[in-house]
ZAMARGU-4260 file (C-alpha; in steps of 0.2 Angstrom, whole numbers, plus 5000, padded with zeros to 4 digits):
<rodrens>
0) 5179/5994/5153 | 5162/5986/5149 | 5157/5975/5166 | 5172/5980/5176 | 5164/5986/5189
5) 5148/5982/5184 | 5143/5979/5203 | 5146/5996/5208 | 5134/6009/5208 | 5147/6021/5202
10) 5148/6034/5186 | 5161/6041/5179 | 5160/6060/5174 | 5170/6059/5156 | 5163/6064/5141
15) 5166/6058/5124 | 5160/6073/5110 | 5154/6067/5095 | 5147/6076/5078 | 5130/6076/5073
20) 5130/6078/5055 | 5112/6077/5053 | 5102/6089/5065 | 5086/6083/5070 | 5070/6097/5066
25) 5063/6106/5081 | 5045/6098/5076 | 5051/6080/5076 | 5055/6080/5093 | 5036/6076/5098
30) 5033/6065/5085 | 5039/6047/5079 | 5047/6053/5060 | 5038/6047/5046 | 5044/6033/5033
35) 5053/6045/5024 | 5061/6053/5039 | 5064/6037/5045 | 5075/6032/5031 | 5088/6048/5032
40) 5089/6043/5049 | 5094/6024/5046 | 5106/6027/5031 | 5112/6046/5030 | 5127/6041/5043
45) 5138/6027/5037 | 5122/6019/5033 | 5124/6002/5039 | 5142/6003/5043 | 5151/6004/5060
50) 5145/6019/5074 | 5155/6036/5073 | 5156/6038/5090 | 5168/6039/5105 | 5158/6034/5119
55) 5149/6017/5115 | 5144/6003/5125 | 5148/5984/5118 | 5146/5969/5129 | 5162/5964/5127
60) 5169/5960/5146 | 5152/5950/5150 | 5152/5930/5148 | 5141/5923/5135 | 5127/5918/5146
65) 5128/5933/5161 | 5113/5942/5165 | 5119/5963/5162 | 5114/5973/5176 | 5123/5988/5172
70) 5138/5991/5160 | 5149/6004/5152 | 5157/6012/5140 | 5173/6009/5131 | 5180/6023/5137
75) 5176/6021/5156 | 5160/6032/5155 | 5145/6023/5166 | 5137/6016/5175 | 5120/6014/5162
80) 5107/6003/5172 | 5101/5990/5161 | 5086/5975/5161 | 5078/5966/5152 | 5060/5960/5149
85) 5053/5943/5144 | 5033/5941/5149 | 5034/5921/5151 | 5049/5925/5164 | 5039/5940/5176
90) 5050/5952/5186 | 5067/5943/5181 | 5080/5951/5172 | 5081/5945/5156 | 5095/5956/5147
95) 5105/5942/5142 | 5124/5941/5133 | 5126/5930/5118 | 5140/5927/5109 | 5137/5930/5092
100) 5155/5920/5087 | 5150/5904/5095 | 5129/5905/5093 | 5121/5895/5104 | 5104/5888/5107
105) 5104/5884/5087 | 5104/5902/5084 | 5115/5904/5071 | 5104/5918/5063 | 5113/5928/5079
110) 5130/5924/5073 | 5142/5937/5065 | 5148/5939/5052 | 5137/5930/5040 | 5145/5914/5034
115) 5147/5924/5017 | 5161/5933/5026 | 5168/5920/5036 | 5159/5919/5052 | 5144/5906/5059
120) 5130/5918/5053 | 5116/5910/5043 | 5100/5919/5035 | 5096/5925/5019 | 5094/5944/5029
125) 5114/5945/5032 | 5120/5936/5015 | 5130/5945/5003 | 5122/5957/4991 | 5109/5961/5004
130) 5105/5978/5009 | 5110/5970/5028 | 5123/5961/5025 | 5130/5955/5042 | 5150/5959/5036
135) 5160/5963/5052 | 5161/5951/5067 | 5150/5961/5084 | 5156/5950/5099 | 5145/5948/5113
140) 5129/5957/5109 | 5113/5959/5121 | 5098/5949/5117 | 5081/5945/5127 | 5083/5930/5137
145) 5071/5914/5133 | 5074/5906/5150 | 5087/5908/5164 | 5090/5891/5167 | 5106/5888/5177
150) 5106/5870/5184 | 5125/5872/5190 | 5121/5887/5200 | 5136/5896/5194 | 5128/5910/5187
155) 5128/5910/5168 | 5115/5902/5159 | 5116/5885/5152 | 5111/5888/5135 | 5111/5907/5130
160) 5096/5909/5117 | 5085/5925/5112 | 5067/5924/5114 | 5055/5927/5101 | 5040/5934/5109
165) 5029/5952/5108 | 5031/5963/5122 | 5048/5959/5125 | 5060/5974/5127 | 5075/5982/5135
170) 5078/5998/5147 | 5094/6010/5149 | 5093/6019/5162 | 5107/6036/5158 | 5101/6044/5177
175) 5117/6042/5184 | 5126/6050/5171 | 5113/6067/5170 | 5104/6070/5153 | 5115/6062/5137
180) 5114/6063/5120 | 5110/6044/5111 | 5116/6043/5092 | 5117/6028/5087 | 5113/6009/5090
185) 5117/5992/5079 | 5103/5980/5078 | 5106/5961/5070 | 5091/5948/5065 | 5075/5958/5066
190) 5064/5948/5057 | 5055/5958/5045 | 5041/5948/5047 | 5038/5954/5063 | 5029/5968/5072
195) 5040/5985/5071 | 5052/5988/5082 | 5052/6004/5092 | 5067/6015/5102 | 5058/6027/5112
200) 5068/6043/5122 | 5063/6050/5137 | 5069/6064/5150 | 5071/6063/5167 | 5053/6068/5174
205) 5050/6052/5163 | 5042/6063/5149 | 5044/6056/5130 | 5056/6065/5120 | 5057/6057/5103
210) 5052/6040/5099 | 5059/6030/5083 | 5054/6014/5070 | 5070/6005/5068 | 5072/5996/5052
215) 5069/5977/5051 | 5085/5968/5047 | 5078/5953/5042 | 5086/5935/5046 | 5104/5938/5052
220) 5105/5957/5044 | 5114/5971/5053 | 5108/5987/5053 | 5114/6004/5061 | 5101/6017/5068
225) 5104/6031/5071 | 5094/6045/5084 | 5095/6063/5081 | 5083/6070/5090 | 5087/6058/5106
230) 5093/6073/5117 | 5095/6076/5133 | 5090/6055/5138 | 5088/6049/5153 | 5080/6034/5149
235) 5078/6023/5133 | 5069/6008/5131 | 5070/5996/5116 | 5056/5984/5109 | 5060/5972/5098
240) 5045/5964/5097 | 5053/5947/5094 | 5071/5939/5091 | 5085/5948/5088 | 5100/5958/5096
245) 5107/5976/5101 | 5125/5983/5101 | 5135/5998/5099 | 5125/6010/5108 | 5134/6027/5106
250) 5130/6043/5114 | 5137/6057/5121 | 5133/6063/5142 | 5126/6078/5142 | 5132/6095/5150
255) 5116/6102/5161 | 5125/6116/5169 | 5112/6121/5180 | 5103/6104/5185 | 5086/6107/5180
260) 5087/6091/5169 | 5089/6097/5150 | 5105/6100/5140 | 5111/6116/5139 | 5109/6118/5122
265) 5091/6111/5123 | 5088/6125/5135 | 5096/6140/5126 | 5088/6132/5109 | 5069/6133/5118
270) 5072/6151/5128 | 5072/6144/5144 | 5089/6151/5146 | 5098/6166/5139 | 5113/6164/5132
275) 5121/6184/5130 | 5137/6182/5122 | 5133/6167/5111 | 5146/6154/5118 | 5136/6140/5121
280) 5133/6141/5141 | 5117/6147/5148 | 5120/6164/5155 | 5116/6158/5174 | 5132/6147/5174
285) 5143/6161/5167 | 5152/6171/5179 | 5142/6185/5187 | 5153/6195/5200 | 5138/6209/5205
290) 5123/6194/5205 | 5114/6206/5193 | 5108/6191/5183 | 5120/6197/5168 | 5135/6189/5166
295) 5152/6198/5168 | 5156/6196/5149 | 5139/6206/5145 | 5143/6219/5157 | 5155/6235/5155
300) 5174/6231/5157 | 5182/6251/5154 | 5199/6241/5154 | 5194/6226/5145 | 5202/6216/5161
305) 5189/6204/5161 | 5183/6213/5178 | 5166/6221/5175 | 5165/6243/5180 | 5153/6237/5193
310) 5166/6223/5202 | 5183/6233/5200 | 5188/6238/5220 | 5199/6253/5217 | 5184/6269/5213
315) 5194/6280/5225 | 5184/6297/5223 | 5165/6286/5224 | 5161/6293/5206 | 5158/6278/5196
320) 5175/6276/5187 | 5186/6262/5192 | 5202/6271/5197 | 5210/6260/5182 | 5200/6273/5170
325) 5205/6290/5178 | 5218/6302/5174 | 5234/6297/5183 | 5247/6307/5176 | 5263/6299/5188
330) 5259/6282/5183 | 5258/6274/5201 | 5240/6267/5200 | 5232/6282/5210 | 5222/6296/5202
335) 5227/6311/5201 | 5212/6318/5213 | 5216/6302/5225 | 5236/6307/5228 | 5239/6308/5247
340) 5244/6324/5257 | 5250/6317/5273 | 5255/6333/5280 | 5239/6343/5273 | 5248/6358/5265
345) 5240/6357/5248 | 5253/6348/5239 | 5255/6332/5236 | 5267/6319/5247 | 5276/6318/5230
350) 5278/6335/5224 | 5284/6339/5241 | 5298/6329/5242 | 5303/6332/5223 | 5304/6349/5227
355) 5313/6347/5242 | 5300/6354/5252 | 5301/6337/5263 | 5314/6324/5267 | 5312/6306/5262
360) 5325/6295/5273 | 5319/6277/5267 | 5313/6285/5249 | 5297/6276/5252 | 5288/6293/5246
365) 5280/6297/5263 | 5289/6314/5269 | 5298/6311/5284 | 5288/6323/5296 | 5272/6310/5293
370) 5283/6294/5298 | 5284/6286/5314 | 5296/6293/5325 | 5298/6285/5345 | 5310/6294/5351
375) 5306/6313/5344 | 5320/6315/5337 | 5315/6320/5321 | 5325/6305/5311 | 5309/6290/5306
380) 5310/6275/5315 | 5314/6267/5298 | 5330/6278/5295 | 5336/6274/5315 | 5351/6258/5317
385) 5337/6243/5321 | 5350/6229/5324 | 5336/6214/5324 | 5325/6222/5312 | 5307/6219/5320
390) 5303/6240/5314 | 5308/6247/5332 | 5326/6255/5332 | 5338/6253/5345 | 5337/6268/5357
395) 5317/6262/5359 | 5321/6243/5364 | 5324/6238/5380 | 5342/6234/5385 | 5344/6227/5404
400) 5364/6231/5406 | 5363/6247/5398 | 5377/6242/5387 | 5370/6252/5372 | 5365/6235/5362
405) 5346/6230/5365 | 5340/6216/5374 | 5335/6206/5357 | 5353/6209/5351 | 5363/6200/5362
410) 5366/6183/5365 | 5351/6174/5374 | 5355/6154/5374 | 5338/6150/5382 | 5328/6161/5372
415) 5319/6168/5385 | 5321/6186/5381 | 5333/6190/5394 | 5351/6190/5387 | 5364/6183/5394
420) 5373/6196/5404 | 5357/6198/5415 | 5355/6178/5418 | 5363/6169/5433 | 5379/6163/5431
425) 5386/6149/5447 | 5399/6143/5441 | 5403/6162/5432 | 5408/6154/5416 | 5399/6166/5406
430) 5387/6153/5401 | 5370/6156/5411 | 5364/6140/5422 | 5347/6138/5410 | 5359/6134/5397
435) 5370/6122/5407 | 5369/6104/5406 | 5356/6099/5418 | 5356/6081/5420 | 5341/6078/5434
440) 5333/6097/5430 | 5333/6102/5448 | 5339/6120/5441 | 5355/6119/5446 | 5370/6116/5431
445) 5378/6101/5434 | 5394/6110/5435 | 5390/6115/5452 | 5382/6099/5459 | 5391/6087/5466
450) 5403/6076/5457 | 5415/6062/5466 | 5421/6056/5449 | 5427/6072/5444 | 5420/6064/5428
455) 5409/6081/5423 | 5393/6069/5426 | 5383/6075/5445 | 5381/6062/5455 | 5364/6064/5456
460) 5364/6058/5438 | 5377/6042/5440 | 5372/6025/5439 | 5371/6018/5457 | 5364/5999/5456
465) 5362/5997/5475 | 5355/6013/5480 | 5365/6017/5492 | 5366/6035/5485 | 5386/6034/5480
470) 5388/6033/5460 | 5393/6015/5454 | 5410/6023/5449 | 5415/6030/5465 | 5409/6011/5475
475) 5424/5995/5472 | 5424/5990/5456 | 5442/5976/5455 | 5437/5974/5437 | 5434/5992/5433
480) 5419/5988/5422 | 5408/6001/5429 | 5399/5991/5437 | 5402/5991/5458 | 5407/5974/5464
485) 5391/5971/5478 | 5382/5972/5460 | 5391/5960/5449 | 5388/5942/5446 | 5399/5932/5461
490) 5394/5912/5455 | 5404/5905/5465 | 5398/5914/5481 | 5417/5918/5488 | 5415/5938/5488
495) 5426/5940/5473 | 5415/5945/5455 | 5414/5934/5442 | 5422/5946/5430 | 5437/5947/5444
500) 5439/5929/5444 | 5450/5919/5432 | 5436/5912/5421 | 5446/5910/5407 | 5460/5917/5401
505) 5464/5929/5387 | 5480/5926/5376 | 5477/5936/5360 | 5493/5930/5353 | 5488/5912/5352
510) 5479/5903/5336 | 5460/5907/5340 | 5442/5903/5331 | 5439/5922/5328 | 5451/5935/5323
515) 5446/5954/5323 | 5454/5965/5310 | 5451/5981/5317 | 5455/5991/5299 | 5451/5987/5281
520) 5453/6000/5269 | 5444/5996/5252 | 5447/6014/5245 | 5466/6022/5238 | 5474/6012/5251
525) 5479/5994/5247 | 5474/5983/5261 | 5481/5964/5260 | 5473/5953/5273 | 5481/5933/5277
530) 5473/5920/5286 | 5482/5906/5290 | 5474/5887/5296 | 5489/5883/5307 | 5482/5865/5309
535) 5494/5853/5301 | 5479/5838/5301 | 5479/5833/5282 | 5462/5828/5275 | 5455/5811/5271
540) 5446/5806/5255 | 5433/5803/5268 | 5433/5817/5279 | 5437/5837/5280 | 5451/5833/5293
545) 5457/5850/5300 | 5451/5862/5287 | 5439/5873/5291 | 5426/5887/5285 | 5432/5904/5287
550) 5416/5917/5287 | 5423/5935/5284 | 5411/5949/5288 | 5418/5965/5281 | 5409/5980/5291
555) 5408/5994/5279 | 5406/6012/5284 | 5395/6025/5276 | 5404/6040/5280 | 5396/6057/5289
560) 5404/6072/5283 | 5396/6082/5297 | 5405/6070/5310 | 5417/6055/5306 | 5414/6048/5325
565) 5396/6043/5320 | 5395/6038/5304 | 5378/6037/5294 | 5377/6020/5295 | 5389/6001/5296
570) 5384/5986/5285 | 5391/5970/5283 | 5398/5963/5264 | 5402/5943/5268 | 5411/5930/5261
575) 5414/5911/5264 | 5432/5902/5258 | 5435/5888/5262 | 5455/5884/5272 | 5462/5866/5271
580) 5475/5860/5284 | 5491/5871/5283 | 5484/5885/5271 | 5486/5901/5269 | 5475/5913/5260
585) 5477/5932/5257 | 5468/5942/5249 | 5467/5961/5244 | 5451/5970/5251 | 5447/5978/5238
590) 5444/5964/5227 | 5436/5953/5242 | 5424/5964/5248 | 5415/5969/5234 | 5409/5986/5240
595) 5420/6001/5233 | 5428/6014/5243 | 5424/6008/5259 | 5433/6006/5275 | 5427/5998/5291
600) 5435/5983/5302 | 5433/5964/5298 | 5428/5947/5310 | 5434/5931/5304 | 5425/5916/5312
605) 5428/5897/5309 | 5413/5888/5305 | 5410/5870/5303 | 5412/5864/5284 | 5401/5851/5285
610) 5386/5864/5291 | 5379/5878/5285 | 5383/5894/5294 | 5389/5885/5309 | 5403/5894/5321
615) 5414/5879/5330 | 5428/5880/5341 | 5442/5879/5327 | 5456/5888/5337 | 5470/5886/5322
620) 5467/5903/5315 | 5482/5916/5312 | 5481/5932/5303 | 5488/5950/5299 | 5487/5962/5287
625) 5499/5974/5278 | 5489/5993/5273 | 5499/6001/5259 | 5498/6021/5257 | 5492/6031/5242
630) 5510/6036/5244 | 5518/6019/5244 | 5521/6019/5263 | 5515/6001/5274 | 5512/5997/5290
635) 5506/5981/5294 | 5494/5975/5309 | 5492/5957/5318 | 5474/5950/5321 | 5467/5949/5340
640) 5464/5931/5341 | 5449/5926/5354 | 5450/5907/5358 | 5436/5896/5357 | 5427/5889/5377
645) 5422/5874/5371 | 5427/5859/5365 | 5437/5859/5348 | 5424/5854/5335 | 5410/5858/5344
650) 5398/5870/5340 | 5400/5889/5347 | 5384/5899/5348 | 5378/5890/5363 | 5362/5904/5367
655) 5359/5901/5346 | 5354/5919/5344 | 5367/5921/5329 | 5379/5933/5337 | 5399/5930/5342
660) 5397/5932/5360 | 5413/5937/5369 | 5407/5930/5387 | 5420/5918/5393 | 5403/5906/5388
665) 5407/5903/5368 | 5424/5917/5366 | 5437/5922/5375 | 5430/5940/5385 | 5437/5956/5378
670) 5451/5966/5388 | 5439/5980/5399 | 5452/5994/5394 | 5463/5998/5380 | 5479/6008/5382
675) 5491/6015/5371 | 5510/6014/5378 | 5516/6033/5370 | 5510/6044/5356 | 5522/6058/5349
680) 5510/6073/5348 | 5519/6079/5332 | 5521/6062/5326 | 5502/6061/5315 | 5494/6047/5324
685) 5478/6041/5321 | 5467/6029/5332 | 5456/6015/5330 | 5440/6010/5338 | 5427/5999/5336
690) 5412/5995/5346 | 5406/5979/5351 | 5391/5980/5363 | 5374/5987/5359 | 5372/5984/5339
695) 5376/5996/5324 | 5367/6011/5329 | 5371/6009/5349 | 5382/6025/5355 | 5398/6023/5365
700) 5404/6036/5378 | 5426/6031/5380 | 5434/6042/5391 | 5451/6043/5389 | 5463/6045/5402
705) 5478/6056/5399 | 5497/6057/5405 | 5509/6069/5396 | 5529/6066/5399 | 5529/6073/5414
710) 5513/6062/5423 | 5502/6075/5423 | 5485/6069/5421 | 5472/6076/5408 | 5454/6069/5402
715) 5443/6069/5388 | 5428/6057/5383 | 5421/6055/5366 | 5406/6046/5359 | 5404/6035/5344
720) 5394/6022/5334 | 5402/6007/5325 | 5421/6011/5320 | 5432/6025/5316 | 5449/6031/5313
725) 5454/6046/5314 | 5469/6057/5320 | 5472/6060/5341 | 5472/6078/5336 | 5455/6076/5331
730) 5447/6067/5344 | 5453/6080/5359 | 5464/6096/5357 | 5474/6086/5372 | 5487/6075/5360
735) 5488/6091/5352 | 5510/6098/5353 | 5506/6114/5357 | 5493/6112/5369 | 5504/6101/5381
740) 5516/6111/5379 | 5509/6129/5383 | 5496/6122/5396 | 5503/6106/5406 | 5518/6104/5417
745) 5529/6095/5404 | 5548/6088/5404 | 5560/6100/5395 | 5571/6086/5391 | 5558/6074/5383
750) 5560/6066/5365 | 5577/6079/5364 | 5579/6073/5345 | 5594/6085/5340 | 5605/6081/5357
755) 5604/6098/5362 | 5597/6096/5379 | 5581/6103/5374 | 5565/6093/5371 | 5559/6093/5353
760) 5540/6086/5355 | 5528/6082/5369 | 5522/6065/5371 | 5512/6054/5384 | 5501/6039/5384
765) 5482/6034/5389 | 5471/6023/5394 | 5454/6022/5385 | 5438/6013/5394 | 5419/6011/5388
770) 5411/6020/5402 | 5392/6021/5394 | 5382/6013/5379 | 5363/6021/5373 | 5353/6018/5361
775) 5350/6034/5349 | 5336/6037/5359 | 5347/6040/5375 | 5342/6023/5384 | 5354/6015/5393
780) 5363/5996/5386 | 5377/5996/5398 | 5385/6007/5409 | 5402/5999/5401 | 5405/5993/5382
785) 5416/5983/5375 | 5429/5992/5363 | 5444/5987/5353 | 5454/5994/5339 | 5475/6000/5336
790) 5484/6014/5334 | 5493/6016/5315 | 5500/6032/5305 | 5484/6031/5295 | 5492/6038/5279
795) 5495/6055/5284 | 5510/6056/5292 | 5526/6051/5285 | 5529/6040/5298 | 5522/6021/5294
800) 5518/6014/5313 | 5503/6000/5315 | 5503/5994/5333 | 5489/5983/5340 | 5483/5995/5359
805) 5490/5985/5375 | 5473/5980/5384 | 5469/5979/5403 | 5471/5962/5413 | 5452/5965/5418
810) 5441/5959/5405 | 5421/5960/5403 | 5409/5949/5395 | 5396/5959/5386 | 5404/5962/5369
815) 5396/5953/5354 | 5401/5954/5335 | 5381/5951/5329 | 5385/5941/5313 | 5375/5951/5299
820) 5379/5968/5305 | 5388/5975/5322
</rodrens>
C-alpha cells in the first residue's frame, strides 16, 4: 500500500503487465512528438477517462499536508523515490499531498470532482460539457508545495496549497525497481494560460529517452496522458510549469534479464541482443548447457528431450551420437556395439545366459563366473545365505564361537560388535556385565557388587546421609521412612526423631477437614460420591454457623496405552458447593466432574465460606462412595479423613504456598506404609495408588513386600506417576496363582474351598512403602514418598470387594496434595 512503508528503502519485485494498445514508432523515441502526435497520445486510450493499468501509484495512504518521499504502488510494487522542486523553497522537498475532497489553501480549482458532479471543484476547465470535465473524485493527489510551514511541528503542513511558479517540477526515481515501462499519468488544473508542461523519460545512465507536451487541462480539468514511447525508465521528471496536480501514474517494471540497463525487448528490438527462437527473451538468458553462445532450444536435440546432442552424457562408442539415437535392439538403453561381455568370449553377457551358456543366480544379467565370489566356491556372493544383509555372506564373516551364525547375527546388547556369547558374564546370567545395570559405572553389574539390602540396588549407589559408607536402609530407621534416624529432625533434642515421636495422631476414621477418595471412575462405571457436614451448629441470619465450603478437586487421568503405571498426564476438574450444618450431598461423578471418560482419585478440603479459596480446620467432614459395574456389581469405599492441627476456624495453609500439606503442621501426616491384610491370587484384585510427594510428573519407586500362605517371603517394586488401578496380576507375576503355587513353599491346605483337605487358591498379604521419588529427569525428591490408595474387585472379577489398605503406625510428613494439580 501507498506510504506504508514509505520510510524503507525497500522494493518489491512484482510486476503488473499491462497492454499497450498504441505502439510508439522507433523514430519518436529521440524526439518530443509533434501536435499531431501528441493528440493520439492524449486521447487514443480512454481519452480522459481512468488509467488501464495494474500497477499505479495514488497518494492515497499519505495525509493531506505530508511531504512524499517515496511511495508505491497499489499493488505493493516500489519503492519509487519522489521530490519535489519549488525555487522560492531551495533544496527542500516540495512534493506535497493535497486533498482534492477537502481543497485547502482556497484552492478549490484543485478539488475533485467538479461541483457539476457533486464534489468542491470549481473552474470553468472541469465544468460539465468541457472537453476536461473533472467527473470522478482523485483523492489525495501530489502537487508542488507553496511553503512548508509547519508551526506545530508535527510534521504536516499547516495549510496544504500548490505553488504557481515556472521552474517548478517533480522527479521519480524508478532505480530501485530496474528499468519500467511508464504509460499513463492524470494531470488536474493545468492552466492553459500557462507555459507548457513537459514529462521527460530517461534511462539509467541518465540518457533522455522520450520526452512529452502534456495537454493543459485548463482551470480544474482532468486530463489522462498517456506515454508510449516511455520504455525502459529509470527516471521521470514532470514540469508543470505552474499550479496544478499529478495522480495515477501507471506503469509496468521492466524485465532486464541480463542487467545492462535496457528492457529486454528494447534490446532484441535494436539488435543488441539475439533472440533465436523468437520467445521474447534475449538468447544470453536462455539456457545454454555447452556455453557455445546458442541457446539449447536452437541447438540439435536427436530426441527432442529438451537436452541438446552436444549435452547428452550417454555417447558410449565416442561417435557423436547420444546413445539415446543408436540402434538398441534389446530395449535396455545400451547400444547394441556398447553391450558388456564380462567374460570376453564374443558374446554378449545377455545372449550367454539366454542360451544357457552361463548361469545367472540373482538374474541380475551378469553371468555368475564374472560375480564376486569370497570363498571360491563357484556360487556369487549374492546367491550365498547373508543373514544381516550387508553383501558379505555368512561363511566370509567372522563368527568368534564358531557356532555357524556370524558375529553381526547374533545377539550383541551393547553394540560393540562382539556378541554376547563372547562377552563376560559375572553373574553367568547370560546377560553380559556391559549390559547390566551399572549404577556408579565402575564396570562391574550391580548384580555382583555389594548389596546389604538385598534391595537389587549396590550399596555403592544407596542413599547414605552421614557418610559413614553403610546405605541409609541398612542404618536404624524406627519410622521406617528411609531416612536413618542420626539424619532425621529430633526437635526436641531426646534422641528419638521427630517422625518417631507422637506428634500427632492419626485416626482416619474420625470427621476430618480433608477427605481423599482414592477412586473416581467418570467412564462405564457409576461412581456416587457423599459428603456429609456432621456438624449439627444450625446457622444464624447473621452468620454461616457450622457450614462450610467444600472444594472438590477431581484428578483425572490421561491414560498411556503403552503403560498404565505412568499415565501421560493428571489434571485437576474442580468444583465448590457449599454444606450447611447437618448436610449431606452426593453426587454422581460423572455429572460432577465435567470431563468425560475419566478416572483418577478425588481431595475434598473444607474452606472458609466467608473467603475465597481459604482451607480452615473444619474437622466435621464424612464421606464414602459406592462404584457400580458395567455389570451391575457395587462395592463401596469409605474416605481417609485427615484432621486439621490447628485450631477449628482457623485458617490451614500456614507456609501459604497453596498446597494441603500432610506434616503434622496444617494435616494430620500420612501412614509411612500401606498393607493389604490378604489377597486371593485367583480372586481378580486390583490395587490402588496414588502419589502424594513430588507433583504430577514426580515418579515413585514402592516396593512391595510379599508373604504367601505359608510366610515365605517374596519382593517386587514398581514405579509410577500420579494414580493407577490396576490388577495385582499386572503389577508383578508374584500375586499371580500359579506362580505361588509352582515356585514358593506354600500351604496345601490353604483357602480349601470344597472341604476336601486340599487347598483350592494361593493367597498371601504385603506391605507396600515408597522407597524413592525423582523427577522425570532422574533427580532425587525424596528417598521415601508418601502413597495411599485401597484395594477393590475393579470391575473384572465377579467378586465386589472395596477395602480401604490397613496403614503402618509410622507415619511421614512429606506428602502434599498441591491444590490445582497433584
Amino acid at each position: 500500500m501507498i506510504g506504508q512503508l514509505r520510510n524503507w528503502r525497500t522494493a518489491s519485485a512484482v510486476s503488473a503487465l499491462v497492454t499497450l494498445v498504441m505502439a510508439a514508432d522507433a523514430s519518436a523515441q529521440s524526439q518530443i512528438p509533434s501536435d499531431r502526435d501528441r493528440d493520439s497520445v492524449l486521447h487514443i486510450i480512454g481519452g480522459r477517462g481512468t488509467p488501464d493499468c495494474e500497477t499505479i501509484i495514488t497518494f492515497e495512504d499519505f495525509l493531506a499536508g505530508e511531504i512524499a518521499d517515496q511511495v508505491f504502488a497499489d499493488d505493493g510494487t516500489g519503492p519509487v523515490i519522489v521530490s519535489g522542486f519549488n525555487p522560492n523553497l531551495g533544496p527542500e522537498n516540495a512534493a506535497l499531498i493535497f486533498d482534492s475532497a477537502n481543497p485547502t489553501g482556497m484552492d478549490e480549482d484543485l478539488g475533485s470532482p467538479h461541483m457539476d458532479f457533486g464534489g468542491p471543484g470549481i473552474g470553468g476547465g472541469g465544468a460539465m460539457g468541457s472537453p476536461n470535465a473533472n467527473t470522478r473524485p482523485l483523492g489525495k493527489i501530489l502537487v508542488i508545495a507553496e511553503n512548508l510551514d509547519d508551526a506545530d511541528n508535527d510534521g504536516i503542513i499547516d495549510e496544504p496549497d500548490d505553488a504557481d511558479l515556472m521552474g517548478s517540477r517533480f522527479s521519480f526515481d524508478f532505480s530501485l525497481l530496474g528499468p519500467v515501462d511508464v504509460h499513463q499519468m492524470t494531470l488536474i488544473d493545468v492552466e492553459a494560460v500557462e507555459p507548457q508542461a513537459t514529462a521527460t523519460f530517461f534511462d539509467s545512465n541518465g540518457v533522455e529517452i522520450i520526452s512529452y507536451e502534456m495537454e493543459q487541462t485548463g482551470d480544474n480539468g482532468v486530463t489522462l496522458n498517456n506515454f508510449p514511447g516511455a520504455v525502459g525508465v529509470s527516471f521521470m521528471e514532470v514540469v508543470l510549469n505552474g499550479s496544478g496536480g499529478i495522480d495515477e501514474i501507471c506503469f509496468t517494471p521492466g524485465v532486464d534479464c541480463n542487467n545492462n540497463g535496457v528492457a529486454d525487448a528494447t534490446d532484441i528490438a535494436n539488435g543488441t541482443s539475439e533472440d533465436c527462437n523468437g520467445n521474447g527473451i534475449p538468447d544470453e538468458c536462455e539456457p545454454d548447457c555447452d556455453a557455445d553462445g546458442i541457446p539449447d532450444d536452437c541447438e540439435p536435440d536427436c530426441d527432442n528431450d529438451g537436452l541438446p546432442d552436444d549435452c547428452e552424457m550417454g555417447d558410449c562408442d565416442s561417435d557423436g551420437i547420444p546413445d539415446d539415437c543408436e540402434p538398441d535392439s534389446d530395449g535396455d538403453g545400451v547400444p547394441d556395439d556398447c553391450e558388456d561381455d564380462c567374460n570376453g568370449n564374443g558374446v554378449p553377457d545377455e545372449d550367454d545366459i539366454a542360451n544357457g551358456t552361463s548361469q545367472d543366480c540373482n538374474n541380475n544379467g551378469i553371468p555368475d563366473e564374472c560375480e564376486p565370489d569370497c570363498d571360491n566356491d563357484n556360487i556369487p556372493d549374492d546367491c550365498e545365505p547373508d543373514c544381516d544383509n550387508d553383501g558379505v555372506p555368512d561363511d566370509c564373516e567372522p563368527d568368534c564361537d564358531n557356532d555357524g551364525t556370524p558375529d553381526d547375527c547374533e545377539m550383541d546388547c551393547d553394540n560393540d560388535g562382539l556378541p554376547d556369547d563372547c562377552e563376560d558374564d559375572c553373574d553367568n546370567d547370560g546377560l553380559p556385565d556391559d549390559c547390566e545395570m551399572d549404577c556408579d559405572n565402575d564396570g562391574l553389574p550391580d548384580d555382583c557388587e555389594d548389596d546389604c539390602d538385598n534391595d537389587g540396588l549396590p550399596d555403592d549407589c544407596e542413599p547414605d546421609c552421614d557418610n559413614d559408607g553403610v546405605p541409609d536402609d541398612c542404618e536404624p530407621d524406627c519410622d521406617s521412612d528411609g531416612t536413618p534416624d542420626d539424619c532425621e529432625p529430633d526437635s526436641d533434642g531426646d534422641g528419638i526423631p521427630d517422625d518417631c515421636d507422637v506428634l500427632c495422631e492419626r485416626n482416619p476414621r474420625c470427621p476430618a477437614s480433608v477427605l481423599i477418595f482414592p477412586i473416581h471412575r467418570s467412564n462405564n462405571f457409576l461412581t456416587i460420591l457423599c459428603v456429609t457436614n456432621t456438624n449439627l451448629n444450625p446457622e444464624t441470619p447473621v452468620s454461616f454457623g457450622g457450614g462450610t465450603n467444600v472444594h472438590y478437586e477431581y484428578v483425572n487421568t490421561v491414560p498411556n496405552p503403552e503403560n498404565p503405571f505412568k499415565p501421560l498426564g493428571c489434571f485437576v476438574m474442580d468444583r465448590v458447593e457449599y454444606l450447611t450444618p447437618a448436610d449431606t450431598f452426593c453426587v454422581a461423578t460423572t455429572c460432577h466432574n465435567a470431563v468425560p471418560n475419566t478416572q483418577g482419585y478425588v481431595v475434598v478440603t473444607a474452606e472458609d465460606p466467608n473467603l475465597f479459596d481459604t482451607p480452615w480446620a473444619h474437622d466435621y467432614l464424612v464421606g464414602s462412595e459406592a462404584l457400580i459395574t458395567p455389570s451391575g456389581a457395587m462395592y463401596v469405599l469409605n474416605a481417609s479423613g485427615f484432621r486439621a492441627v490447628v485450631d477449628e476456624g482457623m485458617p490451614t495453609d500456614l507456609d501459604m504456598d497453596g498446597h494441603v500439606d500432610f506434616d503434622c503442621q496444617e494435616y494430620e501426616s500420612l501412614p509411612d506404609e500401606l498393607m493389604q491384610d490378604t489377597f486371593d491370587a485367583m480372586g481378580g484384585h486390583q490395587l490402588t495408588l496414588l502419589n502424594l510427594t513430588g507433583g504430577v510428573s514426580a515418579c515413585n519407586r514402592v516396593q512391595f513386600r510379599i508373604w504367601n500362605d505359608n510366610e515365605f517371603p517374596l519382593s517386587s517394586t514398581l514405579e509410577f506417576k500420579c494414580w493407577f488401578d490396576e490388577p495385582l496380576q499386572t503389577i508383578s507375576p508374584v500375586f499371580r496363582n500359579n506362580y505361588l503355587a509352582l515356585n514358593t513353599p506354600n500351604d496345601p491346605t490353604e483357602l480349601d474351598l470344597d472341604c476336601d483337605g486340599v487347598g483350592d487358591t494361593e493367597t498371601g498379604w504385603f506391605f507396600m512403602d515408597s522407597i524413592l521419588v525423582t523427577t522425570e529427569g532422574g533427580q532425587v525428591i525424596s528417598a521415601d514418598g508418601a502413597i495411599y490408595g485401597a484395594i477393590t474387585s475393579g470391575g473384572a472379577s465377579p467378586q465386589t470387594i472395596g477395602r480401604e489398605l490397613w496403614e503402618s503406625a509410622q507415619t511421614q510428613e512429606n506428602g502434599e496434595f498441591l491444590e490445582g494439580g497433584n
